[in-house]
Structures are given as structure tokens and as C-alpha cells.
C-alpha positions in Angstrom: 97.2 92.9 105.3 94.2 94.3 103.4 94.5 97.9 102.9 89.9 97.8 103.7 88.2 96.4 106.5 87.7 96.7 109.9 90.5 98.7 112.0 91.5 96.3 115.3 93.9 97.6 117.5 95.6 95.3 120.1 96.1 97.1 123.4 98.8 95.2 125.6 100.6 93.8 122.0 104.1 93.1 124.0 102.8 90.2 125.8 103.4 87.0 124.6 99.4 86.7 123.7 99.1 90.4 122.5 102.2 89.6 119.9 100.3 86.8 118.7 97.3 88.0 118.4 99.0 91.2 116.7 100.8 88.7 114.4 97.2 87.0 113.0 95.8 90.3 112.6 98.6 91.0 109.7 98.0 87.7 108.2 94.4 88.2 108.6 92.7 88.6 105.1 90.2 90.8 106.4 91.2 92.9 109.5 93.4 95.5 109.5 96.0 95.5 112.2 95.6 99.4 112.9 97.8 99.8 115.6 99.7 97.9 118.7 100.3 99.7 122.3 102.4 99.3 124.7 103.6 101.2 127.9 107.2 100.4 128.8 108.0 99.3 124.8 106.5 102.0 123.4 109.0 103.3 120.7 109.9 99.5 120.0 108.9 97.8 117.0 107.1 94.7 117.6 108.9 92.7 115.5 112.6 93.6 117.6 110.4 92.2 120.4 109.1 89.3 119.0 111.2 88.6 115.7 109.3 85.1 114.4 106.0 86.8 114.0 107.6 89.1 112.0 104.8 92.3 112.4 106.9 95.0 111.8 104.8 97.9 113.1 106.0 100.1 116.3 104.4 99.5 119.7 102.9 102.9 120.6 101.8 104.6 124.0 97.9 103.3 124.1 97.5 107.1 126.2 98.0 108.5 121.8 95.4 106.2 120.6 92.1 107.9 119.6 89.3 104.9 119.8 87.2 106.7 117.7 89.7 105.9 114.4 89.3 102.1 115.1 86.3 99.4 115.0 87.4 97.0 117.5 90.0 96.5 119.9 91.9 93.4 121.6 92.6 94.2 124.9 95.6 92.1 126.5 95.9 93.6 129.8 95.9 91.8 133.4 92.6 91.8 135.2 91.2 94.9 137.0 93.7 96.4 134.4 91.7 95.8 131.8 88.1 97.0 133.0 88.9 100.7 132.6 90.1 100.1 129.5 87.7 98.5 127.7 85.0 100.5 129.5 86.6 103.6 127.5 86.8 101.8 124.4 83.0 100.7 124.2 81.8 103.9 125.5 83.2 104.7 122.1 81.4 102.6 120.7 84.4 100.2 119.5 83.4 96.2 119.4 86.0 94.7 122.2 87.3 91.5 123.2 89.0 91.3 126.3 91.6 88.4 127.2 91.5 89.1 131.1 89.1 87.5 133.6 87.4 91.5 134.8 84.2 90.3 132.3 84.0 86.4 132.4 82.1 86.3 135.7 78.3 86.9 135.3 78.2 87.3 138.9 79.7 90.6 140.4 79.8 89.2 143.9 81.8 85.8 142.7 84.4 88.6 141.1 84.8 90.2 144.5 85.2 87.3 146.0 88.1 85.9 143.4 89.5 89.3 142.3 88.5 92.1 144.8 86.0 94.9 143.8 84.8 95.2 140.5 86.2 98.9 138.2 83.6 98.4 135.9 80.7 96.6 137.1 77.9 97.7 135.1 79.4 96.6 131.9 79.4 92.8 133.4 75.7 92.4 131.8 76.8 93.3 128.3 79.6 90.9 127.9 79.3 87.9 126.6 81.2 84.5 127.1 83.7 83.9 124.2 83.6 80.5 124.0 82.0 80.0 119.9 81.8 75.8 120.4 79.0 76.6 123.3 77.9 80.6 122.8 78.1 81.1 118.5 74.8 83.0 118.5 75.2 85.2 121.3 78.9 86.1 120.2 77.5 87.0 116.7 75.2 90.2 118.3 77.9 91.2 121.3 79.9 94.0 121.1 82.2 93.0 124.3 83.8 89.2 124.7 85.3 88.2 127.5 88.0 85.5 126.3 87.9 82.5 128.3 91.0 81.8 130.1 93.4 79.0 129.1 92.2 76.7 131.5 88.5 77.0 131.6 88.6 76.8 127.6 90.5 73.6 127.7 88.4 71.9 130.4 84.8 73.6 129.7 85.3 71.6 125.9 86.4 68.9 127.7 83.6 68.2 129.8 80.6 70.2 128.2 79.2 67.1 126.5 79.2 65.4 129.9 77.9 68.3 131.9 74.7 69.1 129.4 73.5 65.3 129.9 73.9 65.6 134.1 77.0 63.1 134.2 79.3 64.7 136.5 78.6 64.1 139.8 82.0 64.7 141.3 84.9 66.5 139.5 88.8 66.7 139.8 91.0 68.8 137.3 94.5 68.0 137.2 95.7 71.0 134.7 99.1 71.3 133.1 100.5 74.7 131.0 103.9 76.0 129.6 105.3 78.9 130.8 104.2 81.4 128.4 101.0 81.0 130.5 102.2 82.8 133.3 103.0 85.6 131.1 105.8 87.7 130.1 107.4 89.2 133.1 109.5 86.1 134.8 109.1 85.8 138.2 111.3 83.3 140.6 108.2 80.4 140.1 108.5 81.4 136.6 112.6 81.3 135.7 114.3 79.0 134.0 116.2 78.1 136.9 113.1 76.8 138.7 111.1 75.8 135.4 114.1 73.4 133.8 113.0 69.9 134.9 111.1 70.2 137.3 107.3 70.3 137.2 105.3 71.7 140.5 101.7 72.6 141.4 100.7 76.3 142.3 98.0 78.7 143.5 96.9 75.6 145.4 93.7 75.2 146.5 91.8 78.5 145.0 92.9 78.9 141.4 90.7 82.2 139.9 89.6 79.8 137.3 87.8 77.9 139.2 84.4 79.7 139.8 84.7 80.1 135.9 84.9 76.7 135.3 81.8 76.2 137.9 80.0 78.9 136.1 79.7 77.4 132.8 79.3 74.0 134.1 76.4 75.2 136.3 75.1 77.3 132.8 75.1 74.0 130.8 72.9 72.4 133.3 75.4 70.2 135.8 76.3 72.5 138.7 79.6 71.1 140.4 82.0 71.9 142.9 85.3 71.0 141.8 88.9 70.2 143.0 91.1 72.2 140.7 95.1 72.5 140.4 97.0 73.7 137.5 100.9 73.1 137.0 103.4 74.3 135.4 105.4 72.1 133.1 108.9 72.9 131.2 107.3 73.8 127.7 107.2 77.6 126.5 103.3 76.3 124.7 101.0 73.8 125.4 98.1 72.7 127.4 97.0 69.4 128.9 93.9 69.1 131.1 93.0 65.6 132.6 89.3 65.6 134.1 88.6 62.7 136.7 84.5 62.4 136.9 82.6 60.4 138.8 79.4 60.1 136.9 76.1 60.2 138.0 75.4 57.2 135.5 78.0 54.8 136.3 76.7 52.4 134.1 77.1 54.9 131.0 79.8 52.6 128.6 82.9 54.4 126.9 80.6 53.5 123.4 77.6 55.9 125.2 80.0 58.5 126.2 81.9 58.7 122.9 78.8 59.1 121.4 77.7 61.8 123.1 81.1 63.5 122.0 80.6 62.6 118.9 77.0 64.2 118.8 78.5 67.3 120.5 81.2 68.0 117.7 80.3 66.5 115.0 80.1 70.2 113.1 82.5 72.0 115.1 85.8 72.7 112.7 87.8 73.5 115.9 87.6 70.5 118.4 88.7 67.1 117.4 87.6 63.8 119.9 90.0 61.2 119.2 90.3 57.2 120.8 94.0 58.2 121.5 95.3 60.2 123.9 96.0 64.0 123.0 99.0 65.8 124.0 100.0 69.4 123.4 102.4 68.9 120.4 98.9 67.9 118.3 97.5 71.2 118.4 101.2 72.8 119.1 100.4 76.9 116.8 96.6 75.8 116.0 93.1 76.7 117.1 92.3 72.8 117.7 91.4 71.7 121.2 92.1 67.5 120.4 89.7 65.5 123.4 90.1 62.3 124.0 87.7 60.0 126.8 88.3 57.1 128.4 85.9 55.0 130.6 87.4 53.5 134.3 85.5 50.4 134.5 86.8 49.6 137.9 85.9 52.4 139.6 83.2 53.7 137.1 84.9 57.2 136.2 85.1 59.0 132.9 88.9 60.2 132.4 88.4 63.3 129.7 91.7 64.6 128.5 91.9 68.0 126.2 94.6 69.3 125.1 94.9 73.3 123.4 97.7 75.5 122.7 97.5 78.0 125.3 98.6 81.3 123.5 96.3 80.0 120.7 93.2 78.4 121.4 93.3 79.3 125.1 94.2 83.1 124.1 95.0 84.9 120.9 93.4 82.8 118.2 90.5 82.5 120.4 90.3 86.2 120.3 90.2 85.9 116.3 87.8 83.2 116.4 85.6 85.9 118.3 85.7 88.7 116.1 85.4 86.3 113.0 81.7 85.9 114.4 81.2 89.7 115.8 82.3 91.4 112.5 80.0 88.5 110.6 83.1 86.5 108.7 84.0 82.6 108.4 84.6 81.4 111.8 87.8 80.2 110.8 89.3 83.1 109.0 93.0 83.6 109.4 93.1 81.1 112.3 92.4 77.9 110.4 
């Protein structure tokens, strides 16, 4: 850890995407991992909680943190949670980037509607998308991000070249994450009991990801209403989405489509489009989301696979990736 440089503090450090991102702030050559809260582990050191990221610092109450000692924060709480939260941080004027959904949603009636009423409404205009592959320049000047979830990361990569050309006409997610995704408190979906070789659907038809995936579909020029439905494999990490798209160009060849990819990425250190098809092990502990396409001649779909780690790319190295760009470092800094 450098003993100069910014001051981050993680707020909500003894989930499993808190840790993390708590455990690249250490290794971080510029950050300085200033402190890490927790309410029910306060007392604990992080590194009892979470021995292979080996942060050895003590989770403290986040009610004894003074936000004026600090010059940006990671904020790892559940939605609705989180809005208060971060509201206090940037009224003092700490940079923030938020991993829950209360900012994500330009709209505050589509928040309503998804997640009830809004804590902290009039801060919705000030954050900014945290997705760096399609909002780099924006991310540079914010001083609030609102970290993509999991899902939408995986699938907005996945599809964005499509979607700024007008290709999808009709769109159908199948999505698959570990467990880890569901967070750190086990429920009965969520056990090991029910988990252990089995593999089953949930939150089935209205997934809260949804209107942000239509959001930024809609923002890159190819508004969509889509069939979404996640599931929940057997894996602690690791994400797969498969994207079914009936293009509006059916004639478009797997050549013209890779090419477009190809186009899209060409410069972008984080995504890799390969001919194969991507599973979770190849970006397994990396920032990488790995796309692959594959053209249906018989029935004239695109298939569009990505695959991210979802504590990583879908979460905490995201995060890093973020304030890399707000704090006016390599993009890749400590994450790649």
C-alpha cells in the first residue's frame, strides 16, 4: 500500500464484493485503503473474515467514520441502503462509487417502479453510468458512479456493438451466475443444500436488471423490450450470459458482425471477442469480459455469449476500473 495518495474507504467491506474490493485497494499502487466498515463485524479484522485476500485491517462501525478524512469512498451496501449513504458522503464532498442499483436508473419513475420510492432522488442527475468500455469520458469528470450490476455489465458488452448499428430487433437473455452473486447472507435458494447440482431459474419474469439493461440499449440507439431470466449455477464465481437476437438485418453474415466487434474493441484492454466460445473459468479473478458471436443461419439470429467474473468485472474490479479514470490514473491500475 503506498503510504500517499488518495484515501478510499470501502463502506459495506464484509461482503463478498466489499472484501474484494478492500483486497485491490491494498495491492493498489496508488490508493490508499484508508479504512473498511462494517455493522455486525465491526471489531473483526477483515482478514479473519476473508483469510485469502489477506487485508489485515479491522472492519470498523461506518457510524465512527468522519468523510471529511477520506477522498473517495466505495459503497457496497444493498439498494435503498445505499442512497443515504452516499448522499452523506458527497455532500462532503468525497468522489463515490456505489455498487448498488439506487443510482443506475436515469429515470426516477423506472426506480419506483423496480425498487419502490427513491431516498435520494435529486442526486440521480449527478451520477454517472460506470460502464468505462461505453462512458470513459463522462466517468473521467463524475464525482458519483453507479457500478453496473453483474448482469447488465456482462450483457450491455455483449450486445452494445449490435445495439449502436440498430441490429436487435427482438432480444432474449438467458443469464447464468455463481452464488457469490446473491451475496453473503445464505438464504434457502441460496444454501448449499439447494445450490449442489442443481441449477434453477429465479426472480422470473421481472428481474430489477432488466429496465437497466433496456436503458442503455435504448441510450446506444436500439430501444428493446427484452425477455430476461438469470440462474443460478453451482460455482461460488463466474458469469455466463447467452443473448438470442433476432436482427433487424437478417442478412448481416457472422464475417459483418464480427467485424463490427472487432471495430468496437479493437482498443479496449478489458474485453476480449474470441471465435470460440467463452466460459467463466477464462476470465475466472480478472477484469476481462471474453465475447464470443455466432451467426444462426437457419433462423437468422445472432447468438452473443459474454462471459465476466461477477465479483470482478461485474463488481469490485469494476469499481477500481472507475476510480482509475475519476482520480485521472491508467485505466488498468491494480486491476490488470
Amino acid at each position: 500500500m503506498p503510504e500517499s495518495g488518495p484515501r478510499v474507504a470501502v463502506l459495506g467491506a464484509s461482503g463478498y464484493a466489499g472484501a474484494l474490493a478492500a483486497a485491490l485497494l491494498t495491492r493498489h499502487p496508488a490508493f490508499q485503503l484508508g479504512a473498511a466498515s462494517a455493522r455486525s463485524d465491526a471489531g473483526r479484522r477483515l482478514d479473519h473474515l476473508y483469510p485469502h485476500h489477506r487485508v489485515a485491517i479491522e472492519l470498523v462501525s461506518p457510524d465512527t467514520l468522519d468523510p471529511g478524512g477520506f477522498d473517495a469512498a466505495i459503497v457496497a451496501y444493498p439498494h435503498m441502503a445505499a442512497a443515504p449513504v452516499v448522499a452523506a458522503w458527497r455532500s462532503a464532498g468525497v468522489k463515490v462509487v456505489d455498487l448498488s442499483a439506487d443510482f443506475r436508473l436515469r429515470d426516477v419513475g423506472t426506480y419506483g417502479e423496480w425498487y419502490g420510492a427513491h431516498p435520494e432522488a435529486e442526486l440521480i442527475a449527478e451520477a454517472v453510468y460506470g460502464l468505462p468500455e461505453l462512458y470513459r469520458t463522462a466517468i473521467r469528470e463524475a464525482s458519483l458512479v453507479a457500478n453496473p450490476g453483474c448482469y447488465p455489465t456482462a450483457t450491455i458488452l455483449a450486445l452494445a456493438p449490435l445495439a449502436r448499428a440498430g441490429l436487435i430487433g427482438d432480444l432474449v437473455i438467458d443469464a447464468k451466475s455463481g452464488v457469490s452473486g446473491a451475496g453473503r447472507a445464505a438464504t434457502e435458494a441460496t444454501h448449499f443444500v439447494s445450490v449442489d447440482e442443481n441449477v434453477r431459474a429465479y426472480k422470473v419474469p421481472r428481474h430489477r436488471h432488466t429496465p437497466e439493461i433496456e436503458q442503455e440499449l435504448a441510450a446506444l440507439g436500439n430501444p428493446v423490450t427484452i425477455t430476461f431470466t438469470p440462474h443460478l449455477l453451482p460455482l461460488d464465481q463466474g458469469e455466463l450470459v447467452s443473448c438470442y437476437v433476432t436482427l433487424t438485418e437478417p442478412d448481416r453474415s457472422e464475417t459483418e458482425l464480427r467485424d463490427l466487434y472487432a471495430d468496437a474493441y479493437r482498443e479496449e484492454a478489458f474485453i476480449e471477442t474470441v471465435d470460440t466460445l467463452p466460459g467463466v473459468r477464462d476470465v475466472r479473478d480478472t477484469n476481462i469480459c471474453r465475447i464470443g458471436l455466432h451467426k444462426d443461419e437457419r433462423t437468422g439470429r445472432a447468438i452473443v455469449f459474454g462471459a465476466i467474473d461477477n465479483l470482478w468485472k461485474g463488481t469490485a474490479s469494476q469499481a477500481i476500473q472507475n476510480l482509475n479514470l475519476m482520480f485521472g490514473y491508467a485505466e488498468g491500475l491494480g486491476i490488470g
